[in-house]
C-alpha positions as CSV (number, residue, x, y, z in Angstrom):
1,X,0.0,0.0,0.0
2,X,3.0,2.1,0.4
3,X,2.9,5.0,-2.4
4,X,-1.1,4.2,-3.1
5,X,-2.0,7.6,-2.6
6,X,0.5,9.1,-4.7
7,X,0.0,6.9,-7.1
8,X,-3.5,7.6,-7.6
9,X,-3.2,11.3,-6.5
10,X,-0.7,11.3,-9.5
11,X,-2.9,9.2,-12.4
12,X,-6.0,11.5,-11.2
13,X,-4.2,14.8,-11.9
14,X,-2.0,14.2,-14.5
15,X,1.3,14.4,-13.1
16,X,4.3,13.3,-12.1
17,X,5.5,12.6,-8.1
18,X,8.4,11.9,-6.7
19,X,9.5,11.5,-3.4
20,X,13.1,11.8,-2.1
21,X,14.1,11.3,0.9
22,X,16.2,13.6,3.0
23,X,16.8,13.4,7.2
24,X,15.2,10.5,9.2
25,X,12.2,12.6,9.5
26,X,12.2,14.6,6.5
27,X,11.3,14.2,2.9
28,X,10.6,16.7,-0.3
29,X,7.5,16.1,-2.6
30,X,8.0,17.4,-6.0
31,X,5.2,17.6,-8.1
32,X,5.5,18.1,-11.7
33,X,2.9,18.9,-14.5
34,X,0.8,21.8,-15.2
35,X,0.3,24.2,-13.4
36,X,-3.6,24.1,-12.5
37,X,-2.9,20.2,-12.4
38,X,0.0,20.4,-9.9
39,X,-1.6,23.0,-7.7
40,X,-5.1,20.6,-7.5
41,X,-2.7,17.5,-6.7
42,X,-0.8,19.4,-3.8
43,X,-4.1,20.4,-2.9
44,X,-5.3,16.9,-2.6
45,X,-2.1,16.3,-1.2
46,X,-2.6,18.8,1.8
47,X,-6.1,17.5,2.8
48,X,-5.1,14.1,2.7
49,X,-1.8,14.8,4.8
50,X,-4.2,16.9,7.1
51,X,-7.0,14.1,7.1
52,X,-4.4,11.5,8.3
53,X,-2.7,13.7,11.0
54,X,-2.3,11.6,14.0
55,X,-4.0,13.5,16.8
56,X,-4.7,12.4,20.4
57,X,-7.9,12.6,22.9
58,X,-8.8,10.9,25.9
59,X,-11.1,9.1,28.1
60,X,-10.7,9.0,32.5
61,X,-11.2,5.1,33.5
62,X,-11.1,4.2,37.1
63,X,-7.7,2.7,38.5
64,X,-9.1,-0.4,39.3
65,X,-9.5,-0.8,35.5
66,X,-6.4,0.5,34.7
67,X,-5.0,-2.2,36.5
68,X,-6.8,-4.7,35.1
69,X,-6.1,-3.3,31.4
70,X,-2.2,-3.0,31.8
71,X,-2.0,-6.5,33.9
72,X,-0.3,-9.7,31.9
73,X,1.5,-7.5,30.2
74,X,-0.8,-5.2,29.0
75,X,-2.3,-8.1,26.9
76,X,-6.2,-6.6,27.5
77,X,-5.1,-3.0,26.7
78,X,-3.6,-4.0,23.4
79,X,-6.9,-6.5,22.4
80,X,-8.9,-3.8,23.2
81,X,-6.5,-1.4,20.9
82,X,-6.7,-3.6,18.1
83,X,-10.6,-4.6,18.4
84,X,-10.9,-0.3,18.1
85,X,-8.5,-0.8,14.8
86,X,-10.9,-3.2,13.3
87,X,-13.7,-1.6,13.9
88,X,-12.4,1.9,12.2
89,X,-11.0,-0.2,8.8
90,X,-14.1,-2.0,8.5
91,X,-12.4,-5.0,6.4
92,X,-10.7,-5.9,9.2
93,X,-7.3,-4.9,7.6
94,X,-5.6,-2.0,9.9
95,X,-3.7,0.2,8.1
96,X,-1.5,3.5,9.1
97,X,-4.5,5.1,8.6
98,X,-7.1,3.2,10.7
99,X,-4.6,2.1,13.1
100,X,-5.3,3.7,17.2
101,X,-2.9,3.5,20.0
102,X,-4.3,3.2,23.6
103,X,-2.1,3.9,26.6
104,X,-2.6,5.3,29.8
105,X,-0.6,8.9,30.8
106,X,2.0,8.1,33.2
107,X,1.5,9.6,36.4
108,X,3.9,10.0,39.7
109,X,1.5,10.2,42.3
110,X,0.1,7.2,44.1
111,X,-3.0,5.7,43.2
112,X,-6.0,4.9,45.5
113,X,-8.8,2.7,44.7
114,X,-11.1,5.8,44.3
115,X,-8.6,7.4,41.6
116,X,-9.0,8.2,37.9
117,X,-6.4,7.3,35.4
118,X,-6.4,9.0,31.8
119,X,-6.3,7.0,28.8
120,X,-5.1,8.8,25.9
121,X,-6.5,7.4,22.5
122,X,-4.1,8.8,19.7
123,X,-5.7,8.1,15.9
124,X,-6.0,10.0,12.8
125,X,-7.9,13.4,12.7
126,X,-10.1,11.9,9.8
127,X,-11.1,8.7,12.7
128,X,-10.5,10.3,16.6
129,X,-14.0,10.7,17.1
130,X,-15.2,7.2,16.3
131,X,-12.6,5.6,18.6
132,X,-13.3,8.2,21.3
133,X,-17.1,7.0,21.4
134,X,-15.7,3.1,20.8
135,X,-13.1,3.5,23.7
136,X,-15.5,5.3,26.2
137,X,-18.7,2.8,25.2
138,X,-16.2,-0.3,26.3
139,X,-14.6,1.3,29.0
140,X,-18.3,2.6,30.3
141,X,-19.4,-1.2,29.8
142,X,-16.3,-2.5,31.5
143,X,-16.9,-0.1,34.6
144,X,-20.3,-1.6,35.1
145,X,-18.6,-5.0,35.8
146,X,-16.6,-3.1,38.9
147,X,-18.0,-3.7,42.0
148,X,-17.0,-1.8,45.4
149,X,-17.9,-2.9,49.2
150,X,-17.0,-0.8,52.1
151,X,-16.2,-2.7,54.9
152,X,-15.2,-1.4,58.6
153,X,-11.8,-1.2,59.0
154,X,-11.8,-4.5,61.8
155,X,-13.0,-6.5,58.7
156,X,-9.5,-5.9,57.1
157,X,-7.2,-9.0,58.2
158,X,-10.6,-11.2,58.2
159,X,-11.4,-10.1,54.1
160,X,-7.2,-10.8,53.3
């Protein structure tokens, strides 16, 4: 899929793209063609390079949970991550694109059972919205299944 868009951005407009490669993080694009072509293709260009920007929100999820997501490894946190994936590409194929990254914002000070964690969700602009509402539906579903008893103090060594 690598070189899709420009490909079709290219055949579409009537030019020619190439991409060269410069520092580890940057690259030049140069368009060539005529003029009202090249300026609709960088056009196309932009919004697509603006659609795919990855951008980052997040949800609060109780620290209970949190533990439960990160435990064996973080194994639950990173099915969840990939379900969301699926669910944006539709086919099941998760590309660049559709792909979302789940992980929780590290923080310094001690948690208590009655704490709130931040999960930051990080996907493209074009599909931040739709994991947002998928993330906070699961994790809203999820917090249903926590249950909390308050017991006396005395009850302690008893309960361990």
């Amino acid at each position: 899929k690598t070189g899709e868009i420009l490909r079709e951005t290219s055949e579409k407009h009537m030019v020619i793209m190439d991409v060269t490669k410069g520092s580890s993080e940057k690259c030049t694009l140069r368009i060539i063609g005529l003029s009202p072509n090249v300026e609709e293709a960088m056009a196309e260009i932009n919004f697509k390079l603006h659609a795919n920007e990855q951008v980052q929100d997040h949800v609060m999820v109780d620290s209970l949970l949190r533990e439960e997501l990160l435990s064996n490894s973080g194994a639950a946190i990173k099915g969840f991550q990939n379900s969301v994936s699926q669910v944006i590409s539709g086919d099941g194929e998760v590309s660049v694109a559709t792909s979302v990254l789940l992980q929780f914002e590290k923080n310094e000070s001690p948690r208590n059972s009655a704490s709130k964690s931040k999960l930051v969700i990080k996907a493209s602009r074009t599909n931040i919205e739709r994991a947002k509402s998928l993330v906070t539906k699961k994790i809203a579903h999820l917090e249903t299944m926590i249950l909390v008893v308050n017991i006396d103090a005395e009850m302690i060594p008893i309960v361990i």
